[in-house]
C-alpha positions in Angstrom: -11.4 5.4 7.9 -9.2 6.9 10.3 -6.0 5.4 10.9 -4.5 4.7 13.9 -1.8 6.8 16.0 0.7 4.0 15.6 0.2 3.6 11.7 0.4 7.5 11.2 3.6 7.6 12.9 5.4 5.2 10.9 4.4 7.0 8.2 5.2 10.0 8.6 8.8 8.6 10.2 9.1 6.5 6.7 8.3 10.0 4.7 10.9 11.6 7.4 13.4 9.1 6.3 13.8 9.6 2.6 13.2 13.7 3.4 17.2 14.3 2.2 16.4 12.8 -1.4 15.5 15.3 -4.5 12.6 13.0 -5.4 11.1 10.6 -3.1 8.1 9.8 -3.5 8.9 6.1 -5.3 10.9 5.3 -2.1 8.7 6.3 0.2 5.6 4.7 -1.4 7.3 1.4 -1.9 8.2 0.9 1.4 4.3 1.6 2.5 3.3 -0.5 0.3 5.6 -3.5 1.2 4.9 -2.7 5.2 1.0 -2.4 4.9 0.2 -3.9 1.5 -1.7 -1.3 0.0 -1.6 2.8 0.1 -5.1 4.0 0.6 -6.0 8.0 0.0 -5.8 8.6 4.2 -2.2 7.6 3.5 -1.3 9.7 0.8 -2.8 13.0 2.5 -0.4 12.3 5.4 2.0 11.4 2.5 1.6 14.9 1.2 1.5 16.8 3.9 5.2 15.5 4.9 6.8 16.0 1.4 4.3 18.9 0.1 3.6 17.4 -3.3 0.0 17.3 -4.3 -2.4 14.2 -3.5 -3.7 14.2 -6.6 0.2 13.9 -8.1 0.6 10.8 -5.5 -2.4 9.4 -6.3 -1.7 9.6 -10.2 1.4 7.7 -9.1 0.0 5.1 -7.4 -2.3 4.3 -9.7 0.3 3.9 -12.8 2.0 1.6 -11.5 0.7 -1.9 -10.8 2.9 -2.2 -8.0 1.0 0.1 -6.0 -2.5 -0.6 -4.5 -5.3 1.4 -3.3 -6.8 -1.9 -1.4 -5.6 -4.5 0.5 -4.4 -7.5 -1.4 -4.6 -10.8 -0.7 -2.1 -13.3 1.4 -1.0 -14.6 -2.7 -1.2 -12.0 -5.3 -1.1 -13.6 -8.5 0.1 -11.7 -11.3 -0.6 -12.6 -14.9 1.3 -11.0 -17.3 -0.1 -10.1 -20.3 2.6 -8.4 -22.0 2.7 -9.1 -26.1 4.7 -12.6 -25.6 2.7 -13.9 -22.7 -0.8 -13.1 -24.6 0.5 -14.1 -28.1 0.8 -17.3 -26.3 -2.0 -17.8 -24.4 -1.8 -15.7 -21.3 -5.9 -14.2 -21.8 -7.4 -17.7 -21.4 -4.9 -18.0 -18.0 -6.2 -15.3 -16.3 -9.6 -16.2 -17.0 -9.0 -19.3 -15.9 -7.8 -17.7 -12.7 -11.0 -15.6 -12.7 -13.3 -18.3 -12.8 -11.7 -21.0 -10.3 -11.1 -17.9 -7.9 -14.6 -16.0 -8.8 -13.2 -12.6 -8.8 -11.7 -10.4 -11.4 -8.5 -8.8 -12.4 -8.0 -6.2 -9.5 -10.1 -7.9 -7.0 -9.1 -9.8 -4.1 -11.1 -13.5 -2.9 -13.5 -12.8 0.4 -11.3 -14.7 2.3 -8.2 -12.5 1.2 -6.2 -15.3 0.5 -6.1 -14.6 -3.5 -5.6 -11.4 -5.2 -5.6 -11.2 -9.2 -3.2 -8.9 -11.1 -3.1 -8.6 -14.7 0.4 -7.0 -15.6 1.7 -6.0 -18.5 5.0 -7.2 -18.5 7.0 -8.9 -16.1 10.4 -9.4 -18.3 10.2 -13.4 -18.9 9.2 -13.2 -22.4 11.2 -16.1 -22.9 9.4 -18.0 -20.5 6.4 -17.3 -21.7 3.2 -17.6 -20.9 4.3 -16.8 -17.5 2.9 -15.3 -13.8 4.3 -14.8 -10.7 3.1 -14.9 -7.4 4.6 -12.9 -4.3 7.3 -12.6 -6.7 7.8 -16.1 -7.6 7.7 -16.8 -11.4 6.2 -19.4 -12.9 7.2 -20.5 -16.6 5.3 -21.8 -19.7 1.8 -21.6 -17.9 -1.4 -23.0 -19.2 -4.9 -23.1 -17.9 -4.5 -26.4 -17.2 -2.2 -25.6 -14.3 -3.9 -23.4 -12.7 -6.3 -25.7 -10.3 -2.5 -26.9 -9.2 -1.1 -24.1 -8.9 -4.2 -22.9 -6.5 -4.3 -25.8 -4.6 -0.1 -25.4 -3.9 -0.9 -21.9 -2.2 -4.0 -23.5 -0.3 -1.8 -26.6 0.9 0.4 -24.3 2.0 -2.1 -22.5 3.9 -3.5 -25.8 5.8 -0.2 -26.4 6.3 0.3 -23.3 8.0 -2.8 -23.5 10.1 -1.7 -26.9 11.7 
């Protein structure tokens, strides 16, 4: 894949911007990710040739954290944590739950690109737990029972959207 002019240019103007920090690599990869979605490996060459660190050092970064992804993600990116609380109490049969209704697996994205599935670690609401969170909005004390109605509250919203 070759990205376009336009693309390149930002990125190398985002890398550009951070160039006065000691290590920026965080900073500039999180604010790829939140403008494209994603941070695939023609990215991180250009990445690498702006702030000479290896790609395979950016790469190793990108694929540590969670945060980061190598592919597009959907329009809702549903995160289920399954940090000790959240699986303790159930979180495993939630993201399978997920996984079925959605008919893709953690890491994958729905054909329509509407859904992504995440499974996290942790996302710090162990006292809310079992919990998720979608585009960053948390949802406490989750069971599989909610998760048809929590999918059809994302799709309403997209009918919604299309009127």
């Amino acid at each position: 894949m070759k990205l376009q002019a336009k693309a390149e240019k930002l990125i190398r103007s985002i890398c550009q911007e951070y160039n006065n920090e000691p290590t920026p690599l965080m900073m500039i990869l999180s604010k790829i990710q939140k403008e494209y979605g994603y941070i695939p490996l023609e990215v991180q060459e250009i990445i690498s040739e702006e702030i000479h660190i290896p790609v395979s050092d950016i790469y190793g970064v990108v694929t540590f954290y969670s945060f980061f992804s190598l592919k597009p993600k959907g329009k809702y990116v549903i995160g289920v944590c399954l940090g000790t609380a959240c699986y303790v109490k159930g979180s495993q049969t939630i993201i399978d739950k997920f996984s079925e209704i959605l008919k893709i697996k953690a890491g994958e994205t729905t054909p329509d690109g509407l859904f992504s599935l995440d499974a996290l670690r942790c996302i710090g609401a162990c006292g809310i737990a079992p919990a998720i969170s979608i585009n960053g909005k948390v949802y406490p004390k989750v069971t599989a029972n909610k998760v048809m109605s929590i999918i059809d509250e994302y799709k309403k919203l997209v009918a919604e959207d299309a009127q």
